[in-house]
N, C-alpha and C positions, 0 to 999 in steps of 0.2 A: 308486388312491391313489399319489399322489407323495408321498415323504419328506426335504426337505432341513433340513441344519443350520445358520443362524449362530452362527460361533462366538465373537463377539461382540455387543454391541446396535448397536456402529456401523456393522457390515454392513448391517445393513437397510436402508440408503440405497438401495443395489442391486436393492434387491427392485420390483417392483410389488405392493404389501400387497393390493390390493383382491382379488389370486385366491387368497390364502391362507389356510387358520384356521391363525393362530399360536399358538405354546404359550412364552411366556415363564417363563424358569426360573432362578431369583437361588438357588439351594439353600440354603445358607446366608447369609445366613437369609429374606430379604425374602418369599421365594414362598413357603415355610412358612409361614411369621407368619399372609401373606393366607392362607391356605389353612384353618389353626387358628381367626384370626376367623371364615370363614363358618362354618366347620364348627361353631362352638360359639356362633353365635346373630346375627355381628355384621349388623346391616341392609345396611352397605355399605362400601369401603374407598373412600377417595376417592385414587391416589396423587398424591403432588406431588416434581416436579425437585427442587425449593429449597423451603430452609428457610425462608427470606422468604415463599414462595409459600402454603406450608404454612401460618403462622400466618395472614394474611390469608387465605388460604379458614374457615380455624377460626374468625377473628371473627366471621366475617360468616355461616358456620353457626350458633355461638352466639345472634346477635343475631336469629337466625330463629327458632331453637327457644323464646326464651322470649316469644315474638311469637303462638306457635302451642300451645305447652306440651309441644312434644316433648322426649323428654331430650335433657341436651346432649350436642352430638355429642364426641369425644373425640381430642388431639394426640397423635400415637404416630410416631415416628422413630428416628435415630444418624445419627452422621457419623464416618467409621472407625471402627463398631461400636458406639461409646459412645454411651449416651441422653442426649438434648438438655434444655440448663437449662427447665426449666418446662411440658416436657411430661407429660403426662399417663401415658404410656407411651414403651416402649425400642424394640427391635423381633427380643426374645426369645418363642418363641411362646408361652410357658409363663407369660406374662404374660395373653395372649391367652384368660382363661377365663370360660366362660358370665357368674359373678358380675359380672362387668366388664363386659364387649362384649355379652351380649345385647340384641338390639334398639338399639345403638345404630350414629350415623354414626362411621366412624373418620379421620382424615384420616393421609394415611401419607408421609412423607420418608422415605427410608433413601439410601443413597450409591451402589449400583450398580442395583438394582433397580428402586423406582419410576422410575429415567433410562429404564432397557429399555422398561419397559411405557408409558411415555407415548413412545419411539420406535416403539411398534407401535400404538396405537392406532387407526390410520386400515386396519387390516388388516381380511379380511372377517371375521371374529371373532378377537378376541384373548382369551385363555386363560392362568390363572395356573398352573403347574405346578409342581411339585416332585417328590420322591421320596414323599412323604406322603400325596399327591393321586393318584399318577401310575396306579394302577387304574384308579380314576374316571372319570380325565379319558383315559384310555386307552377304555373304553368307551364314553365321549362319541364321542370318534373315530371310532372304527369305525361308531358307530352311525349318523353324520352324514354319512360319506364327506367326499371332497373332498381337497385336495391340503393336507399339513400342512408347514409351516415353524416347526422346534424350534428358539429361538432361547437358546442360553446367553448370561447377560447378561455375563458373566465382572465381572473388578475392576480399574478405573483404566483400562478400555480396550483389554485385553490378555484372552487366554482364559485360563480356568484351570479345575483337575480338577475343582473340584467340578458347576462347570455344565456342563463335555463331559461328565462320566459321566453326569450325569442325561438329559441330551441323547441319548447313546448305549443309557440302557435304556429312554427312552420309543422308539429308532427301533429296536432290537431285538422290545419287544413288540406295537408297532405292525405291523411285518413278521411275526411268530409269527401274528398274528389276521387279516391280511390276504394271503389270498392273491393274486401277482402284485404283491404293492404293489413300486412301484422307490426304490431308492433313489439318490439321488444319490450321487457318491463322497465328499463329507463324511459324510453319515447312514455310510456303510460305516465309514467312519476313527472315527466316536465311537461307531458299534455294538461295534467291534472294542476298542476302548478300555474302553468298558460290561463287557466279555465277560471282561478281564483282569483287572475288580476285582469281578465277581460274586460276591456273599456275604460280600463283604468292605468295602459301603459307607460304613461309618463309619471306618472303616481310611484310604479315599478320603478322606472330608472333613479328616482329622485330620493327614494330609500336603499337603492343597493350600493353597495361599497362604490362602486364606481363613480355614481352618481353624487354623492357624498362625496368624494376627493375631486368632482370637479368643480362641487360647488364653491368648497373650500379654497379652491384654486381663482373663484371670480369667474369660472368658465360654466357656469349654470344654464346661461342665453344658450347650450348647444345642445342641451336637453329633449327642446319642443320637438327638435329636427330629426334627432334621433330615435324620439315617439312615434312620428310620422309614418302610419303604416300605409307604401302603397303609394309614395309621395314623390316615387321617382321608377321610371318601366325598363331599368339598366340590369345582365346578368354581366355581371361579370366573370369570367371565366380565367381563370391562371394557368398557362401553358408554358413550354419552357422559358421557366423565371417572370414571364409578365403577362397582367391583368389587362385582358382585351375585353370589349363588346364580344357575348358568343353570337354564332352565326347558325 
């Protein structure tokens, strides 16, 4: 197994996706959010770039579901954090509970995150990850082999703590459970970065830019959750346009 990191989504350009399973990781909060909806029922996350983009997929799932009599599917987003006029949902995971999201469609905007994951999409499996997840999808791993590409989505384009740390403890445990895996000298740099703030990840989130604009925002309560490593046994898996349970 190969282990390298983007340290942002816009690296991926560089990549050839088709020889990778990729592990997309927005920590705070996007990858959690997704990670909490499957885990607690939701059918599927659909993400979207744009907010535009978002409500026209939502009409026009609506307009199916009561065509067919499935529930309707549900608008869950933010743009710099904040929840968007007339959606349905924000994109705190803690919103994200069975009563709500089971069995239904979710369509998902957020500001760094769904950008990531519709930038990896064409990869040979794309993977929703977090600290929450990152057991899970850590055993998926192993179990599947293959060469992995950890990509931190960071914010506004630029890398930032919260998603090198996670980056760094999935290439950490990944390397513990594989032996000989290599790592590239990024995966070393956010292993080594990982290894600085070990036991102390909510400590991470709550100094990195991210975590700072949500405090700022009053949304600080969604911190704990997003520290949470291992807090929820959901992989998410994104196949054409939507984020299933893999199988």
């Amino acid at each position: 197994m190969r282990i390298d990191v983007a340290p942002r989504a816009a690296a991926l350009a560089a990549y050839d996706l088709s020889r990778w399973r990729v592990v997309v990781m927005d920590a705070v909060r996007a990858s959690t959010t997704v990670a909490h909806a499957i885990a607690t029922g939701a059918e599927a996350v659909i993400p979207m770039a744009t907010v535009e983009e978002a409500r026209s997929c939502h009409a026009r799932l609506v307009a199916e579901a009561k065509q067919t009599g499935r529930p309707a599917p549900l608008l869950a987003g933010e743009r710099l954090g904040l929840p968007l006029p007339g959606f349905d949902l924000g994109n705190s995971p803690s919103e994200f509970t069975p009563e709500r999201v089971k069995g239904r469609v979710i369509v998902l905007t957020t500001t760094n995150g769904a950008v990531a994951m519709a930038h990896a999409a064409k990869a040979r499996e794309t993977i929703v990850g977090a600290f929450a997840n990152l057991p899970a999808v850590v055993r998926y791993l192993v179990r599947h082999g293959g060469d992995v590409l950890l990509v931190a989505a960071g914010r506004e384009d630029a890398p930032v703590l919260d998603d090198t740390v996670c980056a760094g403890m999935y290439a950490a445990k990944l390397a513990e459970a594989v032996p000989g895996a290599e790592l590239t000298d990024m995966a070393h740099v956010t292993r080594l970065l990982y290894q600085s703030w070990a036991g102390r990840i909510e400590e991470a989130l709550r100094v990195s830019a991210s975590g700072q604009a949500l405090i700022r925002q009053g949304l600080g309560a969604d911190l704990p959750a997003c520290a949470a490593v291992g807090s929820c046994e959901a992989v998410p898996m994104l196949h054409g346009g939507e984020i299933r349970a893999a199988v």
